[in-house]
N, CA, C and O of each residue as an XYZ file, in Angstrom:
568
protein
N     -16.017      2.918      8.269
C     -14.699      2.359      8.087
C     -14.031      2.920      6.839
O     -12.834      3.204      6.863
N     -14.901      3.114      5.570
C     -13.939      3.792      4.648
C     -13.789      4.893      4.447
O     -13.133      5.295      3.486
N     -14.264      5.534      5.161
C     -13.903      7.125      6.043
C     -12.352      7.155      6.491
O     -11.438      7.905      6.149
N     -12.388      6.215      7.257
C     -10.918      6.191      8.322
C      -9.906      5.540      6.813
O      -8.803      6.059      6.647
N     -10.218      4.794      6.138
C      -9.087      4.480      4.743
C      -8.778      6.087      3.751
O      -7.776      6.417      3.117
N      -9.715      6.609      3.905
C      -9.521      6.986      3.056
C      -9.019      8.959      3.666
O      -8.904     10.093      3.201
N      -8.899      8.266      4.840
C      -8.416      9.878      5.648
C      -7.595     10.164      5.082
O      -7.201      9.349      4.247
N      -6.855     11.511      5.216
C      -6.033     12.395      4.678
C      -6.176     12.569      2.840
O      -5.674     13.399      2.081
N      -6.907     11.624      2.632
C      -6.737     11.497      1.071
C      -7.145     12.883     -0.066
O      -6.782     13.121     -1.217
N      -8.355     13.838      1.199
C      -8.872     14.312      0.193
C     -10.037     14.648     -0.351
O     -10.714     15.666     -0.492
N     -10.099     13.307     -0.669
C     -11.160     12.843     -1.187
C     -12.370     12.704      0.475
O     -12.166     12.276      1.611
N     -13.756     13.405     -0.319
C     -14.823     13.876      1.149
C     -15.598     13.017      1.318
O     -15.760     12.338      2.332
N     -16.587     12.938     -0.466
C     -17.639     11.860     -0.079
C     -16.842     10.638     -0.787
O     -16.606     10.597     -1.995
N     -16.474      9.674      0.130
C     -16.173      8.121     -0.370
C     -16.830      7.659     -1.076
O     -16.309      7.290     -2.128
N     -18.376      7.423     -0.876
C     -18.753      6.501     -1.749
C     -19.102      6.914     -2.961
O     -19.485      6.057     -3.758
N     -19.039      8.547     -3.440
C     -19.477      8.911     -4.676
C     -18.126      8.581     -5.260
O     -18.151      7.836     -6.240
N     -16.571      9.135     -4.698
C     -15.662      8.460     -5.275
C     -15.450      6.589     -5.841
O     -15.061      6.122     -6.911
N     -15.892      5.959     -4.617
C     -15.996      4.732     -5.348
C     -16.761      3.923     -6.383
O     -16.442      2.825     -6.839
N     -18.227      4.938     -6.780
C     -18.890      4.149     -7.880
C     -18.368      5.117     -8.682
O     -17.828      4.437     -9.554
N     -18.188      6.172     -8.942
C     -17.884      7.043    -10.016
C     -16.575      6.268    -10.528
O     -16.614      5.553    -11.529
N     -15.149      6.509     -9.594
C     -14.021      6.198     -9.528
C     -14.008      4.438    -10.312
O     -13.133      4.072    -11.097
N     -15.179      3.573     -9.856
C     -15.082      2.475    -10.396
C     -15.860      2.435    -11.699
O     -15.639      1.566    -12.543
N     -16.686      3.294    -11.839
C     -16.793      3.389    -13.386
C     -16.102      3.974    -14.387
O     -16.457      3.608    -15.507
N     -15.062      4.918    -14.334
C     -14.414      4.967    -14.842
C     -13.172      4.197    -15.057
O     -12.510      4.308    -16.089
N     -12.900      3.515    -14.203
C     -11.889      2.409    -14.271
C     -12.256      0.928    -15.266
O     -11.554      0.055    -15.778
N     -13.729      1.204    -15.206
C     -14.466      0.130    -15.975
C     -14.133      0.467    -17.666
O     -13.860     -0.294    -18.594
N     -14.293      1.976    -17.599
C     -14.312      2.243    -18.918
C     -13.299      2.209    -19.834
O     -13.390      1.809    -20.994
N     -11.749      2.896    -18.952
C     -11.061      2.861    -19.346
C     -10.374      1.374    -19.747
O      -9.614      1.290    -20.712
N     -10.753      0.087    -18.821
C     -10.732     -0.999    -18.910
C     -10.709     -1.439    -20.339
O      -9.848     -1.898    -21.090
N     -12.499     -1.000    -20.478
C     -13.361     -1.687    -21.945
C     -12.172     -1.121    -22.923
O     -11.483     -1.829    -23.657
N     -12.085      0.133    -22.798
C     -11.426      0.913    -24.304
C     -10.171      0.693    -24.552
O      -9.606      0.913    -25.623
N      -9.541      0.110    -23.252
C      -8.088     -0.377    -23.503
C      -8.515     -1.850    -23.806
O      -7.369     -2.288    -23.903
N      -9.230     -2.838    -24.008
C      -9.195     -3.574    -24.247
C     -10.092     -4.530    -25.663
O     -10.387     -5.664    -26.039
N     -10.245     -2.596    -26.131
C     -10.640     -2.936    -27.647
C     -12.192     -3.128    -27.544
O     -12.603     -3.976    -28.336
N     -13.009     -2.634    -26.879
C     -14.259     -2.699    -27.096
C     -15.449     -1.935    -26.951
O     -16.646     -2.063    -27.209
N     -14.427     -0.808    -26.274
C     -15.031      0.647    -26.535
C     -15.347      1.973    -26.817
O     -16.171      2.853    -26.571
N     -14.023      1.656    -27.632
C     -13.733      2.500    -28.749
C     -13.003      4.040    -28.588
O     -11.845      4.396    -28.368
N     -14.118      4.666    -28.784
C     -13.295      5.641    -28.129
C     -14.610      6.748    -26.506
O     -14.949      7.921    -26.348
N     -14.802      5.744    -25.926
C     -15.812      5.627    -24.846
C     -15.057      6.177    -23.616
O     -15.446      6.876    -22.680
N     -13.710      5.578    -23.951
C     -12.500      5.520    -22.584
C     -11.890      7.021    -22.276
O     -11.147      7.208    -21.313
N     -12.429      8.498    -23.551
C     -12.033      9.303    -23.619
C     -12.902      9.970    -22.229
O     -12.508     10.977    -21.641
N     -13.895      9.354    -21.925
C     -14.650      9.421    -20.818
C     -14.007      9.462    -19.076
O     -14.234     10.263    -18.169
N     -13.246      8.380    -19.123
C     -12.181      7.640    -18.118
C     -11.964      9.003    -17.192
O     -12.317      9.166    -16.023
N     -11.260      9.953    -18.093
C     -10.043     10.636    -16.820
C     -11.361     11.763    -16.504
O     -11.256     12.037    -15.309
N     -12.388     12.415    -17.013
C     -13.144     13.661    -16.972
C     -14.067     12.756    -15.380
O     -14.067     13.254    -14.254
N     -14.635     11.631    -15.681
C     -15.145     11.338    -14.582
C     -14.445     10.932    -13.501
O     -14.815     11.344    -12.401
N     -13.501     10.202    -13.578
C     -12.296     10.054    -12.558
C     -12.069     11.803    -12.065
O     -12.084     11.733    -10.836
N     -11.893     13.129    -12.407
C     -11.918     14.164    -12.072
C     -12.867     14.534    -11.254
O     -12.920     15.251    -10.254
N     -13.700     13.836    -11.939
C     -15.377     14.361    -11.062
C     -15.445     13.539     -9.888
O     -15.940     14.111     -8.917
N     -14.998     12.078     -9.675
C     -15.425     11.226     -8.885
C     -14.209     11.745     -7.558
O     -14.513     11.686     -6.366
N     -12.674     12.297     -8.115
C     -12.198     12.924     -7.176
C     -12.604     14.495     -6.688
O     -11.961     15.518     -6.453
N     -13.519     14.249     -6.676
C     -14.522     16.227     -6.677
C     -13.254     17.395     -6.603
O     -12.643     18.085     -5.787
N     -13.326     17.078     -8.145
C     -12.440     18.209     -8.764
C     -11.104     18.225     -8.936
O     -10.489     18.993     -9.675
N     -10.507     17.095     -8.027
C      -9.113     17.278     -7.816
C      -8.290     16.564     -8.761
O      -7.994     15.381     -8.596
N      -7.776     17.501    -10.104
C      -7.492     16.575    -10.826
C      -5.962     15.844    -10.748
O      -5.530     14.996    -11.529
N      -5.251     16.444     -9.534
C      -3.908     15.856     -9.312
C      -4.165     14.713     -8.870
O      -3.462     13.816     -9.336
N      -5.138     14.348     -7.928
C      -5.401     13.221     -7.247
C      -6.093     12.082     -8.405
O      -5.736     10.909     -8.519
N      -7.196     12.786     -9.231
C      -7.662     11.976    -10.103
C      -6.217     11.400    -11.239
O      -6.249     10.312    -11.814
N      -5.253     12.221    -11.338
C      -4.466     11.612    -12.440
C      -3.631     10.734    -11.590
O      -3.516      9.613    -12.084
N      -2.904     10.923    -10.268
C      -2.776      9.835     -9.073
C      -3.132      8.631     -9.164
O      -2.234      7.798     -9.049
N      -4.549      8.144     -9.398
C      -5.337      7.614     -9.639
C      -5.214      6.478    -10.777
O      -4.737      5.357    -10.956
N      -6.106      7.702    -11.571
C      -5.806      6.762    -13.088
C      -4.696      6.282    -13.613
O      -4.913      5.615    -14.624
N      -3.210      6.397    -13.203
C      -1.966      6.027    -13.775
C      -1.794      5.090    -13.264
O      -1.089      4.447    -14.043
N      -2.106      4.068    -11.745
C      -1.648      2.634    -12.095
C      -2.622      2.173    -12.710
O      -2.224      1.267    -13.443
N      -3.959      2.365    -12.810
C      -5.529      1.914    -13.813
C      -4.190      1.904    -15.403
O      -3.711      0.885    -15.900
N      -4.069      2.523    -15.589
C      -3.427      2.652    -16.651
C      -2.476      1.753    -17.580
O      -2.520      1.501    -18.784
N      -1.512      1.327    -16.454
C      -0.496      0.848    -16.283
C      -0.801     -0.702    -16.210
O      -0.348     -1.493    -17.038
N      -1.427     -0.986    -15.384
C      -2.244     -2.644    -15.217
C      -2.572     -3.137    -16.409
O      -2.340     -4.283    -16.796
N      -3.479     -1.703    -17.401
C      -4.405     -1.787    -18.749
C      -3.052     -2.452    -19.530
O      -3.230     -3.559    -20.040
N      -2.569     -2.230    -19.573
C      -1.155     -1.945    -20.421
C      -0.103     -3.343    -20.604
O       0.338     -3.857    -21.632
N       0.086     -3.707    -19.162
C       0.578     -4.893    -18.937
C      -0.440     -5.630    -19.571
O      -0.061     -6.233    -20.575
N      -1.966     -5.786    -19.180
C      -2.463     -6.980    -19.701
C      -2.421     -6.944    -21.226
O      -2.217     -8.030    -21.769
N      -2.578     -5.880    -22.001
C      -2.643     -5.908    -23.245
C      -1.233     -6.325    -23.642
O      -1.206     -6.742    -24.800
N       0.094     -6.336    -22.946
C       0.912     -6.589    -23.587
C       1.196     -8.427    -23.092
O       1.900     -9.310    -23.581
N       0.619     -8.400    -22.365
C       0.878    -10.259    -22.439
C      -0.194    -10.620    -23.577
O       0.168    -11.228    -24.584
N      -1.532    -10.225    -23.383
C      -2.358    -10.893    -24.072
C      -1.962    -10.742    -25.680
O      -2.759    -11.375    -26.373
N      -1.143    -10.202    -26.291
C      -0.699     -9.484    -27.299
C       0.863    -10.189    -27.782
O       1.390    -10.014    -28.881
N       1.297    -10.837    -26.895
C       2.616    -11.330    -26.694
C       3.012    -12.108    -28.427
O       2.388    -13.058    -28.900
N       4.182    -11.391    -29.102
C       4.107    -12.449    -30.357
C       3.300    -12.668    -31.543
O       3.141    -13.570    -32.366
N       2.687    -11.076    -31.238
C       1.731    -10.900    -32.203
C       1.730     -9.250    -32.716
O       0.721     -8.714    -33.177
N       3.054     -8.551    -32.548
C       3.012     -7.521    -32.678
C       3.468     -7.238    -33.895
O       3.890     -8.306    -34.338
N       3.624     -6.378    -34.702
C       3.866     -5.561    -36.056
C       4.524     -5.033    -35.657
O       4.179     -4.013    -35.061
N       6.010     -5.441    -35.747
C       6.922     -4.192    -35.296
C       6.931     -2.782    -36.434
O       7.081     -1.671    -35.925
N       6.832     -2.849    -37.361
C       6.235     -1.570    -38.354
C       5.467     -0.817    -37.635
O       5.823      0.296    -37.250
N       4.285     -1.358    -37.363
C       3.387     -0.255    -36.541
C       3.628      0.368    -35.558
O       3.274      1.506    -35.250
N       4.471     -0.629    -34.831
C       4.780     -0.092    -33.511
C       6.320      0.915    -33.596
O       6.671      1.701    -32.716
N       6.797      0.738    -34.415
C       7.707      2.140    -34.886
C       6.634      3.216    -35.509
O       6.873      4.423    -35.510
N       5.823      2.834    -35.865
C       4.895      4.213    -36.189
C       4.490      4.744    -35.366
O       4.482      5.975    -35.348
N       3.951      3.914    -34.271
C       3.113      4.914    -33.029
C       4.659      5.120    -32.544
O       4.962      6.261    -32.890
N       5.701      4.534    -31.926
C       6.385      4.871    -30.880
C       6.707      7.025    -31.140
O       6.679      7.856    -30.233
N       6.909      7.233    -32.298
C       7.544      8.884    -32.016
C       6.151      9.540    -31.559
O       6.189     10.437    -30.716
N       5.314      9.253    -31.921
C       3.833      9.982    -31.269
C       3.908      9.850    -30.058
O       4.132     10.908    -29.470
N       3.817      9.021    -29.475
C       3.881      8.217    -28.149
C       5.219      9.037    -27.149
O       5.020      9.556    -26.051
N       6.497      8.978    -27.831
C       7.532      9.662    -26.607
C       7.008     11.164    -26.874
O       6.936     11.918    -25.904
N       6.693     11.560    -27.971
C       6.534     13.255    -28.367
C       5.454     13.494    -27.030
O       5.640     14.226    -26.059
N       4.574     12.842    -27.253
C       3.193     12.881    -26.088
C       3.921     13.181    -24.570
O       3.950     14.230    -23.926
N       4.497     11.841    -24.257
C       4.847     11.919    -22.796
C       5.853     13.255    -22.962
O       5.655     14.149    -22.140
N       6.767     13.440    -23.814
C       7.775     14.776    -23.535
C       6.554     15.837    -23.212
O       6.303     16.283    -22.093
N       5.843     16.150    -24.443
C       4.603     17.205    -24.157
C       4.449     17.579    -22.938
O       4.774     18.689    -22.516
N       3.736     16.318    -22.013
C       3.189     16.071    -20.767
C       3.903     16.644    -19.815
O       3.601     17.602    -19.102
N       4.922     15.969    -19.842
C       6.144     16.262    -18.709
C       6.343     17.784    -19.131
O       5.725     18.561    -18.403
N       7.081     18.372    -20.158
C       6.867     20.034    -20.490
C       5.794     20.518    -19.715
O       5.990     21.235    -18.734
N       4.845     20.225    -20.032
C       3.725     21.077    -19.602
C       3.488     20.876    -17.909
O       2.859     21.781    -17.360
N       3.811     20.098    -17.331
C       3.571     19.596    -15.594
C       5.120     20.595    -15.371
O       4.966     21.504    -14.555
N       6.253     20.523    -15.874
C       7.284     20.960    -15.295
C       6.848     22.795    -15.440
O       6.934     23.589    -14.503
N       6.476     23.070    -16.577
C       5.958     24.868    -16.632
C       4.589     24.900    -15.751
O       4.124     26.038    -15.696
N       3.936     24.049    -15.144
C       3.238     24.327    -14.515
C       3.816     24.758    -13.118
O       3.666     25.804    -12.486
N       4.725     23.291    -12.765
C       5.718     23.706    -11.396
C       6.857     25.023    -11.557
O       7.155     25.674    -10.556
N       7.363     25.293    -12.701
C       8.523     26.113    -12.959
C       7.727     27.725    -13.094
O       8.303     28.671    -13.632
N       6.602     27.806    -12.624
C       6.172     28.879    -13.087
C       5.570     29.433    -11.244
O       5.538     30.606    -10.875
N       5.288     28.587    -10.643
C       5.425     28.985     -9.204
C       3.691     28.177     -8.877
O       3.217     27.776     -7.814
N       3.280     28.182     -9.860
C       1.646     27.862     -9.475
C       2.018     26.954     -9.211
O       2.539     26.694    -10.295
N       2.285     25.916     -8.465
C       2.578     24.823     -8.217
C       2.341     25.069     -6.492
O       1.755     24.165     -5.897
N       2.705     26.043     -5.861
C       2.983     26.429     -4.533
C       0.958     26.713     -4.274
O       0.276     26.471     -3.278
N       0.602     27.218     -5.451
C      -0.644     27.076     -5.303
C      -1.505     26.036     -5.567
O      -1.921     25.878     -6.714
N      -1.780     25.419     -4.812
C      -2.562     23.961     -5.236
C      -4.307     24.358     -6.051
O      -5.149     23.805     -6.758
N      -4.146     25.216     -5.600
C      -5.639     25.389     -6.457
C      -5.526     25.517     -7.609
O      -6.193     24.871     -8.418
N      -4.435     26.599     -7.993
C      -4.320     26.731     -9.232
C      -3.595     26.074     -9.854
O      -3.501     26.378    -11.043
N      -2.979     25.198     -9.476
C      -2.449     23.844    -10.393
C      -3.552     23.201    -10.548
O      -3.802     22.675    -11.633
N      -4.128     23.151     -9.841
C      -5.306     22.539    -10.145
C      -6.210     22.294    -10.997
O      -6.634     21.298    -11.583
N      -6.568     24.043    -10.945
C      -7.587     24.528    -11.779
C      -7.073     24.439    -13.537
O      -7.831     24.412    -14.507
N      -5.640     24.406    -13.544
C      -4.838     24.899    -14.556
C      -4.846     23.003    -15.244
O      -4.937     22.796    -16.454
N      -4.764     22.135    -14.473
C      -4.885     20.802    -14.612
C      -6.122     20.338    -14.994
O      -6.196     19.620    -15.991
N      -7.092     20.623    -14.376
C      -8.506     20.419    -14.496
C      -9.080     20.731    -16.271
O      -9.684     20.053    -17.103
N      -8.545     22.018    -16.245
C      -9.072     22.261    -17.906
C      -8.329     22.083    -18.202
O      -8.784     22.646    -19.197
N      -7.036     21.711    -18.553
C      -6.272     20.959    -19.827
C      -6.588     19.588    -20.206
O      -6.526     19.077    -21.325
N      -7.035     18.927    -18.771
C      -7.864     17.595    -18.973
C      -9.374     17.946    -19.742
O      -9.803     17.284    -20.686
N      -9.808     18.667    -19.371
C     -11.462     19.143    -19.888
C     -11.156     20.003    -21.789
O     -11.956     19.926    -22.722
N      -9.705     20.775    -21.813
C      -9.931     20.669    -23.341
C      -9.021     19.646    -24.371
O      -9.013     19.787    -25.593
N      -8.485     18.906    -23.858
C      -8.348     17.548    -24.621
C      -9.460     16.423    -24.484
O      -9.315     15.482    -25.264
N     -10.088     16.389    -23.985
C     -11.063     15.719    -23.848
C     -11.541     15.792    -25.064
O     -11.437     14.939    -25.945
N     -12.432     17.518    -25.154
C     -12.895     18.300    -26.259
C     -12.508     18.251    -27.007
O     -13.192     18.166    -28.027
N     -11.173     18.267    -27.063
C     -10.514     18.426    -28.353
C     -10.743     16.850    -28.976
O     -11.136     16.884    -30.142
N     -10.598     15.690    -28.503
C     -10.627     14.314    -28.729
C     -12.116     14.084    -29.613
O     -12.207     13.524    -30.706
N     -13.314     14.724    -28.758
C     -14.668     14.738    -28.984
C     -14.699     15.329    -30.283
O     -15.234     14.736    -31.219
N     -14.253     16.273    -30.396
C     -14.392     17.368    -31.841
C     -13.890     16.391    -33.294
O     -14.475     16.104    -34.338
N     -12.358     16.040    -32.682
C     -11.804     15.163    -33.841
C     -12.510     13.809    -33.932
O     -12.324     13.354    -35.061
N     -13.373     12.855    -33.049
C     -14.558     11.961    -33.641
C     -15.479     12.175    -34.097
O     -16.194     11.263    -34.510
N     -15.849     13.567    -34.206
C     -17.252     14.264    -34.781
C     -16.718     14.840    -36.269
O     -17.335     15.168    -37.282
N     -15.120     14.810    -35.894
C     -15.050     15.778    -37.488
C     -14.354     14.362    -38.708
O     -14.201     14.419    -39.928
N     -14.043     13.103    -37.640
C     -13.868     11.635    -38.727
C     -15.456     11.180    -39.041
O     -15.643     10.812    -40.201
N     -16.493     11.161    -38.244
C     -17.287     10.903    -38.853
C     -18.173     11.497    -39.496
O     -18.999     10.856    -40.145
């Protein structure tokens, strides 16, 4: 039966997607919710893996995981915010998403886009060296 749900999706072996796919949803969970630090940098590399390889589908994916994370932290959070701080993160924060969007639009504006593999592939390691790059900068704070 979750063969037939999950037709056209893609995605081959189901059930390695669903424990993988649900452990990373776990993780990203914990780390958005302050308790695992920076564990959640984990989240999108196995979500990649659990979509075997496909990292358009894996970021598909992880963005309402994301988004849910987000809402709950902002009710549970309600009336308790530092607006100071939160003008500090906000220019990091739009600079980021502009980044993002730049970089997805030169991915499409450049024609690889018509190639799904190589958006792919081109997606796959930009997720795999921020990751790295994330890993490097907790190894080089502590």
């Amino acid at each position: 039966m979750l063969e037939w749900i999950f037709a056209g999706s893609g995605i081959e072996n189901v059930w390695m997607f669903l424990v993988l796919g649900g452990l990373s949803a776990m993780l990203v969970s914990i780390a958005k919710a302050g308790f695992g630090g920076s564990l959640g940098i984990l989240s999108m590399p196995l979500m990649v893996y659990a979509c075997q390889g496909k990292a358009m589908i894996a970021a598909g994916v992880m963005l309402p995981i994301l988004i849910a994370c987000d809402q709950f932290s902002i009710v549970s959070w309600r009336g308790k915010w530092d607006l100071r701080v939160v003008a500090l993160l906000l220019p990091g924060a739009i600079l980021g998403v502009a980044l993002g969007g730049v970089a997805l639009a030169m991915i499409k504006s450049t024609g690889l886009a018509g190639e799904q593999d190589t958006a792919n592939n081109i997606l796959t390691m930009s997720i795999g060296a921020l990751a790295l790059g994330f890993v490097a900068l907790q190894a080089f704070r502590s």
